[in-house]
N, C-alpha and C positions, 0 to 999 in steps of 0.2 A: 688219057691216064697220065699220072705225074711223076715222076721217080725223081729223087735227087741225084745230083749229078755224082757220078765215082771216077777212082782215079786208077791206073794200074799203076804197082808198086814193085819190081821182082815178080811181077806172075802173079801177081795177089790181090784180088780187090778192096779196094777199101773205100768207108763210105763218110759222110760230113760226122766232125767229131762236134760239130758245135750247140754250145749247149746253155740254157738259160735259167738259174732259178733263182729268185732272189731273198727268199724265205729262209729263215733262219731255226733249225729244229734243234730243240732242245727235248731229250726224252728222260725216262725214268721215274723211276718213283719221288714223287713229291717236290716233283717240276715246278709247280705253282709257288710252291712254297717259299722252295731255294732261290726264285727269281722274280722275286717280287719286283724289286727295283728295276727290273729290266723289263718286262709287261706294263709296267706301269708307265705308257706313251705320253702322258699328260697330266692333266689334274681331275679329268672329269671323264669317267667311263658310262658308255651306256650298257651291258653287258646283255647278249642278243640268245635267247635258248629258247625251247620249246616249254608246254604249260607244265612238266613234272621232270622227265629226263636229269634237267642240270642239278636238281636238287634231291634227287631218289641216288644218283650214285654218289655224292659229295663234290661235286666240282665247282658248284656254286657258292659253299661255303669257304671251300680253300678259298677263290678266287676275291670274294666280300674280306676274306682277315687279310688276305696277299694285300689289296689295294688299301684296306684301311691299316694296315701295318705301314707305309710309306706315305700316307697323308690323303689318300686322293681320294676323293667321291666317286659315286655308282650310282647307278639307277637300272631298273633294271626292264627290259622289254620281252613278254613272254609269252606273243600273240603269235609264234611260227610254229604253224602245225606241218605236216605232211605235205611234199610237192607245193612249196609257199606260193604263192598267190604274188602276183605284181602290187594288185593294190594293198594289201599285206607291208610289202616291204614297202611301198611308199608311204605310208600312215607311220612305221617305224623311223621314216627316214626325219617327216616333220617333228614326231619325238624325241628323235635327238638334238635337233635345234631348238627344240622347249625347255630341255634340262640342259643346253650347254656342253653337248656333249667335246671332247675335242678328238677321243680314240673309241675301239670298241671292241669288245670283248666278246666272242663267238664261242659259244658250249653248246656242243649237243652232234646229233648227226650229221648228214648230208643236208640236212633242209636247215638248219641254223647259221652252221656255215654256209653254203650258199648266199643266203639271204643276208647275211652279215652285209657280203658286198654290193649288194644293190643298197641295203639302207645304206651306206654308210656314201654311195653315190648319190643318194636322194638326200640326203643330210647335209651336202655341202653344195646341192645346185635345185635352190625352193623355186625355180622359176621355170623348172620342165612339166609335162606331164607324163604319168606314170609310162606310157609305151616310150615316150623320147629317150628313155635312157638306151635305147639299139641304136638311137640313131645320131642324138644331139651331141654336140661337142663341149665336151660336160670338166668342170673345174676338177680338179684333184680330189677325190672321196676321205675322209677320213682313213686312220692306221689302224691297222686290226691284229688284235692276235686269235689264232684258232687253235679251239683246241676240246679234239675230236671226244666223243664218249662212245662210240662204234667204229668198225676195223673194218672199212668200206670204199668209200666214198675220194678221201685222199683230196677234197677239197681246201683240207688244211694247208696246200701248198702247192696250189695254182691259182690261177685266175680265173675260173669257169665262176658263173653263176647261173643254173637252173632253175628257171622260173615257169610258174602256170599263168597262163594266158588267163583273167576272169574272162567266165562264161564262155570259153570256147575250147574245153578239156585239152589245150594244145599246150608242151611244152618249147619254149625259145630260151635259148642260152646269151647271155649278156657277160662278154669278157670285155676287160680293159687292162692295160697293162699295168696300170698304180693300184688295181686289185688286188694284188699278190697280199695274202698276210705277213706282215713283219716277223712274226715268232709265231712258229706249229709248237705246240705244246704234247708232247706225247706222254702220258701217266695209264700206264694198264689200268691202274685200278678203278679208274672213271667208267670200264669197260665191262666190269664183271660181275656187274647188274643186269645185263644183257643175255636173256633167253637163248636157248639153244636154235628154236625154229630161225629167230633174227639173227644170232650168231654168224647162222650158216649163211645165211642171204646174202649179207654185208659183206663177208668171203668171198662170195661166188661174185658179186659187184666187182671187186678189187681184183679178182680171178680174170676176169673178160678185160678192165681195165689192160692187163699185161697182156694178155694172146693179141689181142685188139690193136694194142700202141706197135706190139712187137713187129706185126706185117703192116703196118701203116707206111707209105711213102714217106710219110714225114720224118720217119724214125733215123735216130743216127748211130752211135756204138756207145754212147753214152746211157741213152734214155733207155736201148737196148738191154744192157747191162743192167738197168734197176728192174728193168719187165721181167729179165730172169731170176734176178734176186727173190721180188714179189712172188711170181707166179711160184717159183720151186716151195716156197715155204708155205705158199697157198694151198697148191695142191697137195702136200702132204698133209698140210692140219685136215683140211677139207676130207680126208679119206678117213684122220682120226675120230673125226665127229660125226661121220654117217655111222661108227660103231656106237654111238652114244643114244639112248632113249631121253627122253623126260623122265626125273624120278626128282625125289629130294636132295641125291646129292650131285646132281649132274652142274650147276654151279662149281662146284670144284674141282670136280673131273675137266672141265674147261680152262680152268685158272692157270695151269703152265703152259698151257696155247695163249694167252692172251698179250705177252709181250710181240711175240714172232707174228699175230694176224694184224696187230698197229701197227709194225714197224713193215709190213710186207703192204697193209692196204698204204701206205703213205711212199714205199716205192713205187704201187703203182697210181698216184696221184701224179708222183715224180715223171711218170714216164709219158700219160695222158697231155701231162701241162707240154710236151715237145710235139708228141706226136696223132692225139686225139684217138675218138674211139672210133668204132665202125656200126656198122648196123646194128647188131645184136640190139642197141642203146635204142635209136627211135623206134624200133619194131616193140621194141618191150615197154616202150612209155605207155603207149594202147593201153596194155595190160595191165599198166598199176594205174594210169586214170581211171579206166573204166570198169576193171575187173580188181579191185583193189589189191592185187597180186604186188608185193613187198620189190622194189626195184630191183635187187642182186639175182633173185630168179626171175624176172621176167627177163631179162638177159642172160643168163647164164641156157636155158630153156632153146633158145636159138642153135645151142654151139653146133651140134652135128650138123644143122644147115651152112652156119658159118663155114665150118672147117669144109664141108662137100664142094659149095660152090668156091672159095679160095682155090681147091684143088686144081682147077679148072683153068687155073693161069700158072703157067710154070713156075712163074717168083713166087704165087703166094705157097705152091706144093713145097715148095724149095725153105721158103721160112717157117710154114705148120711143123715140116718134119726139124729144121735146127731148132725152133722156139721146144718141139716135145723132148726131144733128144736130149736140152741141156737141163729140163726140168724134173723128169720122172723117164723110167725104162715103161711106160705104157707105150702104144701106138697112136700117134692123133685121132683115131679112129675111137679107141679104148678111152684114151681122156676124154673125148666131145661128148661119148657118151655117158661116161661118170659123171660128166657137169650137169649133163639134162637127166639127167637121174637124182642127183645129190639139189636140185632145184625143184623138184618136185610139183610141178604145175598141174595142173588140169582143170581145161576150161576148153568147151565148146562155142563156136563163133558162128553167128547165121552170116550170110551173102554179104547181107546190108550191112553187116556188120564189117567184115574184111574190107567191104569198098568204101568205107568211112574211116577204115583206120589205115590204108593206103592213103587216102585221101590227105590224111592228118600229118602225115609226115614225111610227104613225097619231095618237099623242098630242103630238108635238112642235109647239112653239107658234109654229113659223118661214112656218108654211102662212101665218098671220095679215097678212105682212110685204110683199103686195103687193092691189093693187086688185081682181085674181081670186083668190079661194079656194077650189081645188080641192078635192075629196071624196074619199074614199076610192075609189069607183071610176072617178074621174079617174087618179089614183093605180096603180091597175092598168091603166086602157087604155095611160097612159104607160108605163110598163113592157112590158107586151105589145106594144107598137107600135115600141119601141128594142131588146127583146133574144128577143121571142119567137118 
């Protein structure tokens, strides 16, 4: 097990202040707009969204007047569906050497962005094959700016890229450090096209995001700091929307939450990009490869296993209870089980099913990222115990 190293100060612990981000965020209304000339990295953009998303909220068009307002070209690539596809981002990547790309421009959710940075590594090294990009020692990927249309994910401003394995429902993360996007673009209003069931999901993502980073080894009083930021504004929107139905006017009823759930999912991107996430993440990919369960609940769905087994090492009881304490007057007990409440899952798993999705993601390196590190047949009791 790995802790970083602390120091005593006066009787007081204190732990690594060091911190890394190199992304540059610009928020508010009509972000695109005002900053045209600063997005605009080159002459030639390939601009990376999914088949409706960037153009059903407006981000697409800001984005087309932004670059054709300072001269530059576009093109546009809008083959990223859901959990992208390796060979997905590599076919993107050859198209942006077709059109000359030299930057690129990322609208849409977790899977846009994402996928941004693997095209944009496939685009400037045409001599790998699609799985080398984990491995090869790969040229400088083009510059990217992101900029998010859900309150999630916080890929706008790390280096993670999440990708599906073809033909083997597996998901493998592909970071690099010249990943980082240049400029997070933050505009609520890209955001409030977004259904209340998604709402919630893309929450509860960015929710775990911070419980997750908060007890991670890796964590320092920095990244710490944005997890509390995140989760406190998290958890409260998150309580205002489980009072919320579907009707006609539930779009609006969501609108003054939609600054505080951008700016909360992007501290917790902030906090991930230091310190990573923990289990809840590979136990939940199962769930949305195979059971098409929306990512932010099939992790959130976890918490009361999270938060139990944590318990069970004295550091992580010691950070559950500082992480609840600085965010909400609940009990960790009381929030784990809001979160798998306000997640809402339900889904039955046969045998063969549990020892296939153990199976799947028994090597991921995320188990490492809190003070309990569950086994593999910890792994299966928790499954058995939620869907069997």
């Amino acid at each position: 097990m790995r802790y970083l190293p602390i120091l005593m100060l006066k009787g007081k612990i204190t732990m690594s202040f060091d911190f890394y981000m190199p992304t540059r965020i610009i928020s508010g209304r009509d972000s695109v707009k005002n900053n045209a000339k600063q997005i605009a990295l080159g002459q030639k953009c390939l601009i990376i969204t999914g088949r409706n998303s960037a153009k059903a909220c407006g981000a697409l068009a800001d984005v087309t007047a932004a670059l054709e307002s300072v001269g530059a070209q576009w093109a546009v690539y809008d083959e990223i569906t859901e959990n992208p596809l390796v060979s997905v981002c590599y076919d993107g990547g050859k198209y942006a050497r077709e059109v000359g790309a030299d930057f690129i421009i990322a609208i849409g959710g977790g899977s846009p962005l994402d996928a941004s940075k693997a095209i944009a590594a496939y685009a400037t090294n045409p001599n790998i094959a699609p799985l080398d990009i984990y491995t090869a020692p790969l040229v400088k990927p083009l510059p990217i700016v992101a900029i998010p249309t859900t309150a999630g994910t916080g890929s706008e401003v790390n280096y993670y890229s999440v990708l599906t394995i073809d033909g083997k429902n597996v998901k493998k993360t592909y970071k690099n450090s010249d990943s980082y996007p240049k400029y997070a673009i933050l505009d609520p209003k890209y955001t409030e096209s977004l259904g209340l069931y998604y709402t919630v999901s893309t929450a509860l993502d960015a929710f775990c995001h911070c419980i997750e980073a908060y007890l991670s080894p890796k964590a320092t009083e920095i990244s710490r700091a944005f997890a509390v930021q995140g989760g406190k504004k998290l958890y409260y929107v998150l309580g205002e929307l489980a009072k919320l139905s579907d009707g006609d006017d539930v779009l609006d009823r969501i609108k003054p939450y939609r600054y505080d759930l951008l700016t909360a999912a992007c501290a917790g991107g902030i906090t991930i990009n230091t310190a990573g996430t923990s289990f809840n993440h590979p136990l939940g990919y199962n769930l949305t490869l195979y059971k098409g369960i929306p990512h932010g609940r099939a992790c959130g769905v976890f918490m009361e296993e999270y938060v139990a087994y944590n318990r069970k090492h004295p550091e992580g009881a010691r950070l559950i209870d500082e992480f609840c304490s600085a965010i909400t007057g609940d009990t960790p007990e009381v929030m784990a089980a809001n979160i798998v409440k306000w997640s809402a899952v339900d889904v039955k798993l046969t045998d063969a099913e549990i020892t296939l999705y153990v199976e799947n993601v028994k090597g991921a390196g995320n188990y490492a990222n809190s003070p309990y590190v569950i086994c593999d047949e910890e792994k299966k009791e928790i499954y058995v115990k939620l869907f069997g």
